[in-house]
C-alpha positions as CSV (number, residue, x, y, z in Angstrom):
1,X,0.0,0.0,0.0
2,X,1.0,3.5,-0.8
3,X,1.6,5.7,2.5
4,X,-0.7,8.3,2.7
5,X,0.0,12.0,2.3
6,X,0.2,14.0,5.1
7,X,-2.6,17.5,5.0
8,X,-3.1,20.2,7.1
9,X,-6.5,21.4,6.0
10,X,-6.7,25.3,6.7
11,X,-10.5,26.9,6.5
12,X,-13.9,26.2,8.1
13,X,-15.0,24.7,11.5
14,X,-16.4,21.7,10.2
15,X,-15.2,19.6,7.1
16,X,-18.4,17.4,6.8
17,X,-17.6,14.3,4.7
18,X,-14.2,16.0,3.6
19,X,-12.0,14.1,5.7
20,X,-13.5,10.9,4.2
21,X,-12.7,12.0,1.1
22,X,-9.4,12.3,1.6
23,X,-9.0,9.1,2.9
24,X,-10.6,7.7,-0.3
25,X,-7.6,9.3,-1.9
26,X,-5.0,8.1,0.6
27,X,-4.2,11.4,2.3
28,X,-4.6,11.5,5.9
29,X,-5.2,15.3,7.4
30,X,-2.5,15.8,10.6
31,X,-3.8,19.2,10.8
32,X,-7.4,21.0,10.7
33,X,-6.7,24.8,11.2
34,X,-9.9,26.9,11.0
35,X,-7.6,30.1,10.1
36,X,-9.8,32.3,12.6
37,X,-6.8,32.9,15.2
38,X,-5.4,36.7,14.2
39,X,-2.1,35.1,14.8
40,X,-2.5,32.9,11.4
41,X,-2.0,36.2,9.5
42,X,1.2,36.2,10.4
43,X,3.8,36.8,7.8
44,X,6.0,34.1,8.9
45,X,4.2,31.1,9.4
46,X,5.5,27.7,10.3
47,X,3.6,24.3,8.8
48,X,3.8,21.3,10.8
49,X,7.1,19.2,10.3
50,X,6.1,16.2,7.5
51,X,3.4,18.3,5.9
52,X,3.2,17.7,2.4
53,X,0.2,19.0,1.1
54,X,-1.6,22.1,2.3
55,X,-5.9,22.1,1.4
56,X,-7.1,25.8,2.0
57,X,-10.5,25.7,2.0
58,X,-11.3,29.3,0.3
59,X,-15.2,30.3,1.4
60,X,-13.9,30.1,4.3
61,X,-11.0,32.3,4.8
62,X,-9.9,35.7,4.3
63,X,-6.9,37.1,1.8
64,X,-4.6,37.6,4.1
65,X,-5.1,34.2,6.2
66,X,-4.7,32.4,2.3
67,X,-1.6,34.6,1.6
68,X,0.4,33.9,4.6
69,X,-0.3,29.7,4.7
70,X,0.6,30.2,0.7
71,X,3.8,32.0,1.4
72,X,4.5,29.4,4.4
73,X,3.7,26.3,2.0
74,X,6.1,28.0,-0.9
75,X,9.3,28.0,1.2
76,X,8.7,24.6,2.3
77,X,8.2,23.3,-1.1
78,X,4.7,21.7,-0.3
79,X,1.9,21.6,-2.4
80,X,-1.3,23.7,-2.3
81,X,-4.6,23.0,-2.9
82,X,-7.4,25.7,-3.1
83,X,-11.2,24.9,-3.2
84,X,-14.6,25.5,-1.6
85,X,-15.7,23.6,1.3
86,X,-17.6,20.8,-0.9
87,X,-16.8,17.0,-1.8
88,X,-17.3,18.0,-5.6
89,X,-15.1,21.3,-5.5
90,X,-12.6,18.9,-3.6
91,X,-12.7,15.8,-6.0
92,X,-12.6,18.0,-8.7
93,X,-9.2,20.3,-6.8
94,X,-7.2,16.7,-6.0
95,X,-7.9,15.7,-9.4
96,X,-6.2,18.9,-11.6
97,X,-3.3,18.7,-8.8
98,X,-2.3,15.4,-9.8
99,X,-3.4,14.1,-6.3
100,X,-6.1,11.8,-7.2
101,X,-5.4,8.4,-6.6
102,X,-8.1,6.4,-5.6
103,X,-9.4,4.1,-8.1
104,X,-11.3,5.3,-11.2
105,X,-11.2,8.5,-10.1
106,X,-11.3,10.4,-13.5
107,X,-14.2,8.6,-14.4
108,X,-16.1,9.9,-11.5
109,X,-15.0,13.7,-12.5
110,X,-15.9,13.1,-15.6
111,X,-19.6,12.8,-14.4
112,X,-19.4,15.5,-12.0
């Protein structure tokens, strides 16, 4: 089995059936931030050690809040993912970054 990406989602109090979704798509989230702390608009931000991919979930967060977790995912090298906080906006997000791995997955976003 593959190992599973590590995520910190950033956005939103409640992910719904996100985190399951994920899962599907072998990506495990270490870290749920719901970016409403003033101190995440920080311009030097740290990410969790072993974060690889960074989900902002964008209806949920302000400019500055995105800007600082983008700058913070940029120096590291991780990658970002930006969509609403929906199951379709994030099959359809892991799917044009190259992170959709679960099994027949382009079929299904060709249906969506």
């Amino acid at each position: 089995m593959i190992p599973s990406l590590s995520a910190v989602v950033v956005g939103a109090d409640r992910l719904g059936n996100i985190p399951n979704l994920l899962r599907e798509h072998n990506i495990a989230i270490t870290h749920h931030i719901t970016g409403r702390d003033p101190a995440h608009q920080k311009k030097a931000l740290h990410l969790p050690s072993g974060t690889q991919v960074v989900i902002l979930l964008t209806d949920f967060l302000g400019h500055n809040v995105m800007k600082t977790f983008r700058n913070a995912a940029q120096k590291g090298g991780i990658q970002v993912v930006a969509c609403r906080r929906s199951v379709c906006a994030m099959q359809q997000a892991l799917l044009q970054g190259g992170l959709c791995q679960a099994e027949g997955c382009e079929l299904k976003a060709k249906r969506a």
